[in-house]
C-alpha positions as CSV (number, residue, x, y, z in Angstrom):
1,X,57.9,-24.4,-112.6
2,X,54.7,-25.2,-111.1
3,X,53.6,-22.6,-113.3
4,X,54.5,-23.8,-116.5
5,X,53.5,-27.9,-115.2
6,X,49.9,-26.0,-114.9
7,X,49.8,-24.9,-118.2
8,X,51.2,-27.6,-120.1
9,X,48.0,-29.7,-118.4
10,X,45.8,-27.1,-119.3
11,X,46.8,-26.9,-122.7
12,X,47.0,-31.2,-122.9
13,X,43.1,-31.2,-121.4
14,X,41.7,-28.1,-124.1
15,X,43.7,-30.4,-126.7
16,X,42.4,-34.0,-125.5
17,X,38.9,-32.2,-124.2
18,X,36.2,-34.9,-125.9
19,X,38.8,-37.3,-124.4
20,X,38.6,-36.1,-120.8
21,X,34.8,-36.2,-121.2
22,X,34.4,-39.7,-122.1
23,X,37.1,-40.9,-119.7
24,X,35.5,-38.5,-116.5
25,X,31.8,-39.6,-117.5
26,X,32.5,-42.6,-118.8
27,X,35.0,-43.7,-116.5
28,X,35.8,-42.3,-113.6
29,X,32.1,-41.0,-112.3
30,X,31.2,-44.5,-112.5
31,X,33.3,-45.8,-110.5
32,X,33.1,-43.2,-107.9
33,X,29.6,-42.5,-107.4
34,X,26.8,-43.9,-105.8
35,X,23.4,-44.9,-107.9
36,X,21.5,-42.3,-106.8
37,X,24.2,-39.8,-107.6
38,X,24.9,-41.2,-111.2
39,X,21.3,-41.2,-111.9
40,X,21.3,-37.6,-110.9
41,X,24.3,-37.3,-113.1
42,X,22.7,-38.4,-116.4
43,X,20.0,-36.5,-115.8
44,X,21.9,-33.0,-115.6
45,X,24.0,-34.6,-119.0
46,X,20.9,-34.9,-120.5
47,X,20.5,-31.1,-120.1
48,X,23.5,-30.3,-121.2
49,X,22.6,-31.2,-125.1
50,X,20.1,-28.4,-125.4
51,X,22.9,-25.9,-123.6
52,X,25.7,-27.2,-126.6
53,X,22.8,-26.8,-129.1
54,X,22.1,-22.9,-127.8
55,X,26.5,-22.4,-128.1
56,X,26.2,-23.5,-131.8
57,X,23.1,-21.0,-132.3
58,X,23.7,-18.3,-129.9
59,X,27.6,-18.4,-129.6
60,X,28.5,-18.6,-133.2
61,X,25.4,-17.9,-135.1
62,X,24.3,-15.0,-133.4
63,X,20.9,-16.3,-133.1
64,X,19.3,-16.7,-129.1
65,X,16.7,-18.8,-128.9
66,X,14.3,-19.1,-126.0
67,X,12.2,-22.2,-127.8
68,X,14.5,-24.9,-127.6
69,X,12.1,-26.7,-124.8
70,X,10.0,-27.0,-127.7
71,X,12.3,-29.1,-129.5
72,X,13.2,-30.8,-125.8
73,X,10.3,-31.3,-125.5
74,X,9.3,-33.1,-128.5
75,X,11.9,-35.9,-127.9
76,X,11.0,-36.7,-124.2
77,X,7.3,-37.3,-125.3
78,X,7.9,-39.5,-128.7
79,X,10.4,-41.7,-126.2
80,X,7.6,-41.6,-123.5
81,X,5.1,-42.8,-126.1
82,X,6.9,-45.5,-127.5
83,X,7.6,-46.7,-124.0
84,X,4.1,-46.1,-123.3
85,X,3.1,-48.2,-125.6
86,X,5.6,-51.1,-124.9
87,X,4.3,-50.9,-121.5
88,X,0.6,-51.2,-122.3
89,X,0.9,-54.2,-123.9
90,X,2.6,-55.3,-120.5
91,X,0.2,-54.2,-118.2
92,X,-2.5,-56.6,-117.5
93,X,-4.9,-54.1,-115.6
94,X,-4.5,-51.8,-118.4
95,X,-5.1,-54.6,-121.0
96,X,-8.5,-55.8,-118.7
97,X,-10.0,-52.4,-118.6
98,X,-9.2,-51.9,-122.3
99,X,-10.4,-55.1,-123.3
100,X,-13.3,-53.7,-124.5
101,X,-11.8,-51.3,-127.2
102,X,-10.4,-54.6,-128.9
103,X,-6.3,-53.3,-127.6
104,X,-4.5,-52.4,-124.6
105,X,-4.5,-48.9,-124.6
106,X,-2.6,-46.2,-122.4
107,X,-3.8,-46.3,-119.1
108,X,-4.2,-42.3,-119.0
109,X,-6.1,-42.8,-122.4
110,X,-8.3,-44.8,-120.5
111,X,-9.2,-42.9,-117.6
112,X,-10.3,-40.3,-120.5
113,X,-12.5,-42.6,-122.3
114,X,-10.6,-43.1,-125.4
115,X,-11.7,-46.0,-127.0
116,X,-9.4,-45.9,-130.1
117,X,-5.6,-45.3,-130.3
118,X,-4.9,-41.9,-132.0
119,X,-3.4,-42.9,-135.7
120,X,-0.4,-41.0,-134.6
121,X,0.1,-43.1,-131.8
122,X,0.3,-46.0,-134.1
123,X,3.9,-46.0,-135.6
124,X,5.9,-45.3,-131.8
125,X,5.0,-49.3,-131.5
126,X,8.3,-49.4,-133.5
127,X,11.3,-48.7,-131.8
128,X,13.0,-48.1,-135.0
129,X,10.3,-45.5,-136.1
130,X,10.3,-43.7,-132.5
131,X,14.5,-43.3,-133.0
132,X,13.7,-41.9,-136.2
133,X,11.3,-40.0,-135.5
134,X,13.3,-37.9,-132.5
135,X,15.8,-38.0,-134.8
136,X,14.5,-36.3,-138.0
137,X,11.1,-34.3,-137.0
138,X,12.7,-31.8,-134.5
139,X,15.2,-31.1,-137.3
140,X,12.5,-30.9,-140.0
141,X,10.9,-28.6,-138.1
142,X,13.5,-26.8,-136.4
143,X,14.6,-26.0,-140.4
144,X,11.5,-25.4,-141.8
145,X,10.3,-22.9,-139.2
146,X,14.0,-21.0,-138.7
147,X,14.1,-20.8,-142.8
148,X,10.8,-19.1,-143.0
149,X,11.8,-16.4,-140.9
150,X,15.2,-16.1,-141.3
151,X,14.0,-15.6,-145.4
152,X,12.1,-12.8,-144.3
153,X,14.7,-11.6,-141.5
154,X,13.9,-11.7,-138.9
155,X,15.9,-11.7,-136.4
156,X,17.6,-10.7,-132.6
157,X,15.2,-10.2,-130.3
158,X,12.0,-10.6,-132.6
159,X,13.0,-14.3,-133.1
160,X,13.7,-14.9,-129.5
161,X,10.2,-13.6,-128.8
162,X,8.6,-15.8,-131.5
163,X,10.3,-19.1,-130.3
164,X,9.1,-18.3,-126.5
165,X,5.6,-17.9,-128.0
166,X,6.0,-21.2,-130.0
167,X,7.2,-22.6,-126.9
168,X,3.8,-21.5,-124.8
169,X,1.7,-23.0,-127.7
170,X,3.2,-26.3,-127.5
171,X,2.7,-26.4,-123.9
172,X,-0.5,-25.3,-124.0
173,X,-1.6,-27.6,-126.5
174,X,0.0,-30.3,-124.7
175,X,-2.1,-29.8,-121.4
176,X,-5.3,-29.0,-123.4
177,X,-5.2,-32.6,-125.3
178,X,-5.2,-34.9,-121.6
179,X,-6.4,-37.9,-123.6
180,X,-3.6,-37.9,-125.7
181,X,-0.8,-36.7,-124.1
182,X,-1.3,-37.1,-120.3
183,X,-2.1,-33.6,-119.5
184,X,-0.6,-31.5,-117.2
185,X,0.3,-34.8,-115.3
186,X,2.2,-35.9,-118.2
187,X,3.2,-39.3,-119.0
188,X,4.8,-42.1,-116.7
189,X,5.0,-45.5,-115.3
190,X,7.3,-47.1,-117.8
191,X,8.4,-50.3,-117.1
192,X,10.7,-51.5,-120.3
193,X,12.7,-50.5,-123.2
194,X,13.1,-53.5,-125.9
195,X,12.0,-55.9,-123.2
196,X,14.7,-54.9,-120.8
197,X,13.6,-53.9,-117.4
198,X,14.5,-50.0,-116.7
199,X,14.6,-50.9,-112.9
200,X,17.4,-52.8,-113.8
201,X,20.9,-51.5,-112.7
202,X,22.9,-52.6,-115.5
203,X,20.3,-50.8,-118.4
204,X,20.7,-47.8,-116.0
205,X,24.7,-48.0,-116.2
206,X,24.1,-48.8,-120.1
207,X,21.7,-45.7,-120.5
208,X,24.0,-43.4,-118.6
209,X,27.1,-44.5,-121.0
210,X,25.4,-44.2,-123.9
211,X,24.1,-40.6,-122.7
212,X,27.5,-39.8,-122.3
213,X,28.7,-41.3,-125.3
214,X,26.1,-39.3,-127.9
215,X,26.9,-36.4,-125.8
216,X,30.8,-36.9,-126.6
217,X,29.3,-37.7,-130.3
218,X,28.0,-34.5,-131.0
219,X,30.4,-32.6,-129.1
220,X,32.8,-33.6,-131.4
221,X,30.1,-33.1,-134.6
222,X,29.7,-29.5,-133.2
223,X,34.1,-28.9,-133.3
224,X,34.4,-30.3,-136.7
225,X,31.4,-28.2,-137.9
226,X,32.9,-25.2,-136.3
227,X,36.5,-26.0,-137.9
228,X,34.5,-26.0,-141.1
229,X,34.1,-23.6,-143.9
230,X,30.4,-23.9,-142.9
231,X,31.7,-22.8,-139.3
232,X,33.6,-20.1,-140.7
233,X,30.9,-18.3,-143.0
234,X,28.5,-19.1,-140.0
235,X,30.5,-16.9,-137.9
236,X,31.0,-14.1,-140.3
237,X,27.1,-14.0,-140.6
238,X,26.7,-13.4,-137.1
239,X,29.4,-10.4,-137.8
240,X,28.5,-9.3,-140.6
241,X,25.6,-11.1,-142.2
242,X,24.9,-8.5,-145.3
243,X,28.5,-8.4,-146.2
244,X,28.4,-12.6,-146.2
245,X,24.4,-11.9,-148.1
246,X,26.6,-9.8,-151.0
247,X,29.4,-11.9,-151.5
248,X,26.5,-14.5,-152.7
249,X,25.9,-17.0,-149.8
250,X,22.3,-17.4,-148.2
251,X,22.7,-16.4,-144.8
252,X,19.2,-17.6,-144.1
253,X,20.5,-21.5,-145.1
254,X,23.0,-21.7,-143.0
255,X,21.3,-20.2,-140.0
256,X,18.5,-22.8,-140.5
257,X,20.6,-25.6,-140.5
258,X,22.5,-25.1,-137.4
259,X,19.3,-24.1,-135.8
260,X,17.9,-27.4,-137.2
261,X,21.2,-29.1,-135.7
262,X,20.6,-27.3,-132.5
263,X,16.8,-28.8,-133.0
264,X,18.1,-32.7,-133.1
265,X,20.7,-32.0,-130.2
266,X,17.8,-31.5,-127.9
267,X,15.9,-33.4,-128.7
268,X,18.0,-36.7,-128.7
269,X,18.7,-35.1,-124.9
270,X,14.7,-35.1,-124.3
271,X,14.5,-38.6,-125.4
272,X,17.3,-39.4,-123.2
273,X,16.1,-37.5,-120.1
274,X,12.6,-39.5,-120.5
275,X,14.9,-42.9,-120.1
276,X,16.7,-41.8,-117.6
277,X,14.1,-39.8,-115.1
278,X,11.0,-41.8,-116.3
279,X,9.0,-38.8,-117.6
280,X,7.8,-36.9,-119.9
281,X,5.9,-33.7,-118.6
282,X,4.6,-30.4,-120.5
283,X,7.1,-28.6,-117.8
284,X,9.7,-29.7,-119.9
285,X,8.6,-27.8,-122.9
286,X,7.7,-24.5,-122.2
287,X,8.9,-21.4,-121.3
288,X,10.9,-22.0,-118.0
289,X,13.6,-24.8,-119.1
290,X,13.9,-23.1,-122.6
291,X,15.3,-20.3,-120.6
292,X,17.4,-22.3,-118.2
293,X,18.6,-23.9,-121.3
294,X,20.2,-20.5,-121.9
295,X,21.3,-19.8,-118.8
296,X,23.7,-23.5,-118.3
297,X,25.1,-22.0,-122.0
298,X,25.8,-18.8,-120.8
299,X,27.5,-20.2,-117.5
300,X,29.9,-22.0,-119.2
301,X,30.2,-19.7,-121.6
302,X,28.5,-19.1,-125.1
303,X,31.8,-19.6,-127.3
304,X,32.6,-23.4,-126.0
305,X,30.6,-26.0,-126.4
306,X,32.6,-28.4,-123.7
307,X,31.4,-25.1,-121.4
308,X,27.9,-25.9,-122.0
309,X,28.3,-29.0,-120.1
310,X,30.5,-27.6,-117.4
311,X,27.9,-24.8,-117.0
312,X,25.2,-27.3,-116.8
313,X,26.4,-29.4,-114.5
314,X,27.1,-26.3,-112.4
315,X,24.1,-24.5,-112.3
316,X,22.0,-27.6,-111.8
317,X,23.7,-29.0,-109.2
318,X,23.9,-25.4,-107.6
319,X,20.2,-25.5,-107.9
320,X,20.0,-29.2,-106.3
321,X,22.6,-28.2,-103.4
322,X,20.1,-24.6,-102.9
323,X,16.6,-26.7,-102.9
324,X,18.2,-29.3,-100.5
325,X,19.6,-26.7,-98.0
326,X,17.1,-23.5,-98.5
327,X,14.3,-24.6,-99.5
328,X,12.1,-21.5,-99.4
329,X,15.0,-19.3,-101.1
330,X,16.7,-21.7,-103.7
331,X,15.1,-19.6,-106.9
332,X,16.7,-16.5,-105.4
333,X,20.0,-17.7,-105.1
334,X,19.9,-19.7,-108.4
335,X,18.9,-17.1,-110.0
336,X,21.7,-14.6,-107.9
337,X,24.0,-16.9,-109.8
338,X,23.6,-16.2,-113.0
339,X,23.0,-12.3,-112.2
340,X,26.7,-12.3,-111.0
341,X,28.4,-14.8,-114.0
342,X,26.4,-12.2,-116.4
343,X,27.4,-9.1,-115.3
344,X,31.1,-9.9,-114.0
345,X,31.9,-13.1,-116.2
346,X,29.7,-12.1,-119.7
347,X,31.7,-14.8,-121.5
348,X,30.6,-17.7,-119.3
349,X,33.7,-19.6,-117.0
350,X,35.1,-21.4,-119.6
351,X,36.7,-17.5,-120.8
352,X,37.4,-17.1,-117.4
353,X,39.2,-20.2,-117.3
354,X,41.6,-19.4,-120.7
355,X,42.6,-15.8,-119.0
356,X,43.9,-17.6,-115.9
357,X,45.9,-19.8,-117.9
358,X,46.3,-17.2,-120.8
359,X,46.7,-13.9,-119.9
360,X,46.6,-12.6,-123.2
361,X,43.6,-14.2,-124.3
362,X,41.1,-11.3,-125.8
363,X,37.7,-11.6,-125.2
364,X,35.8,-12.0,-128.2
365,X,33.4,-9.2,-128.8
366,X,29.8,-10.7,-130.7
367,X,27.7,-8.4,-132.2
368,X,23.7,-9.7,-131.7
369,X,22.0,-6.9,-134.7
């Protein structure tokens, strides 16, 4: 009897899933925990959009990406420098010592003896434009650079290694250009968004729900695009891609445009993280988060998207609970972690999960040419 009471929740919560999220996140968390421990909260969400991006493109397009710091990345600094910007004009030591240049200026710019704002500064005075702009120029070109190799493609592991080189580039260019983007040191010290203070508690409970809110937003984009016949000749690419290339479809359109999905998922999460944490750093866009990335997907498991969150949530609050309490061994055991969910769990916790509940659940087998 128990048995079956078990089941029937489990099977009302995989139903009612974006549901539960918004009422746990939105809700219940909340009400429950502390400041400091909601603010850690919304930080770990905003990881978890580039872990549901890497389900859409790894789980069911067969493609694995190690670049999606890149597109991260891009979001948390075009946040950063619109908030930059709006706090500029704020600051009346930067305003004296930039007097001279004829506008208030960037304090980092600044201490780098820029006298003129960069042209491409310009528009992220516009909150409208910045929004916009994280919205629409990671997916531009997430498209444009998946399409051109996916026309000629290539694929598996040859695309994974491309993406972690593009990711090293960006990085490196991003350290290399300190007067523009702050350098290895990054950019910080925000002090508003639209005129509201970001010390405030309320604008920090009103950025958390919203986090939660797009989250919920494109988890639910992601299940109806699945459910789709997109979905569905997506997945038979990944099985059997020159089967799906004969019976007329292009299989390189439809893996550029989830991957440019994938691209505006993270970076709406980047844009988010720099609101919530206050930063915007090149350690966010290279190689090491773009694989971590992976790893929250492949923890909850790399066929559910709603597992990407779970396995986000787990693996960085293993990683907090390991840095607080061994501090000289916390990589080893972090990394321990997802040596054992690999090898004994390959399908992530979320398959783990359905064959408690399910015993005769089959566990899908993905071929990755």
């Amino acid at each position: 009897m128990i048995k079956d009471f078990l089941n029937n929740v489990y099977e009302f919560l995989r139903k009612y899933s974006l549901i539960f999220i918004l009422i746990l996140f939105g809700v219940v968390f909340p009400l429950v925990l502390s400041d400091f421990r909601l603010s850690l909260m919304a930080k770990y969400l905003c990881f978890s959009f580039p872990a549901v991006g890497i389900v859409l493109i790894w789980g069911y397009g067969g493609i694995l990406s190690l670049g999606q710091g890149i597109f991260f990345g891009l979001g948390n600094y075009f946040m950063a420098m619109f908030l930059k910007l709006e706090a500029a004009s704020l600051d009346t030591s930067a305003s004296a010592l930039s007097q001279f240049y004829g506008s208030s200026l960037p304090d980092f710019m600044v201490w780098n003896s820029i006298e003129v704002l960069p042209f491409w500064w310009e528009p992220f005075h516009s909150l409208a434009f910045t929004i916009f702009a994280i919205l629409l120029i990671p997916t531009l070109v997430g498209f444009v650079l998946a399409y051109l190799f996916f026309r000629r493609r290539v694929g598996n592991v040859y695309f994974s290694i491309i993406t972690l080189a593009l990711a090293s580039i960006l990085t490196i260019l991003i350290i290399g250009q300190q007067g523009f983007t702050g350098g290895l040191n990054g950019i910080t010290d925000f002090k508003t968004i639209a005129g509201f203070s970001l010390d405030s508690n309320n604008v920090k409970l009103v950025m958390y729900l919203t986090t939660v809110v797009l989250l919920a937003t494109f988890l639910g984009l992601g299940q109806l695009l699945l459910k789709s016949r997109f979905g569905s000749v997506l997945i038979a690419i990944r099985d059997q891609e020159n089967r799906v290339r004969f019976s007329g479809y292009d299989p390189a359109l439809f893996k550029a445009t989830i991957f440019a999905f994938a691209a505006m998922i993270s970076a709406v999460g980047g844009a988010l993280f720099t609101l919530q944490v206050g930063l915007a750093s090149p350690s966010l866009v290279g190689i090491a988060p773009s694989v971590e990335f992976v790893i929250y997907a492949a923890i909850g498991g790399r066929l559910s998207l709603f597992g990407a969150v779970y396995g986000s949530l787990l693996a960085l609050e293993a990683k907090t609970f390991f840095s607080e309490h061994f501090v000289q061994f916390w990589s080893y055991f972090v990394g321990a972690t997802f040596v054992i969910i690999v090898r004994f769990l390959p399908f992530g916790l979320a398959k783990l999960v359905d064959s408690i509940f399910n015993p005769e659940v089959k566990k899908s087998v993905i071929k990755n040419d």
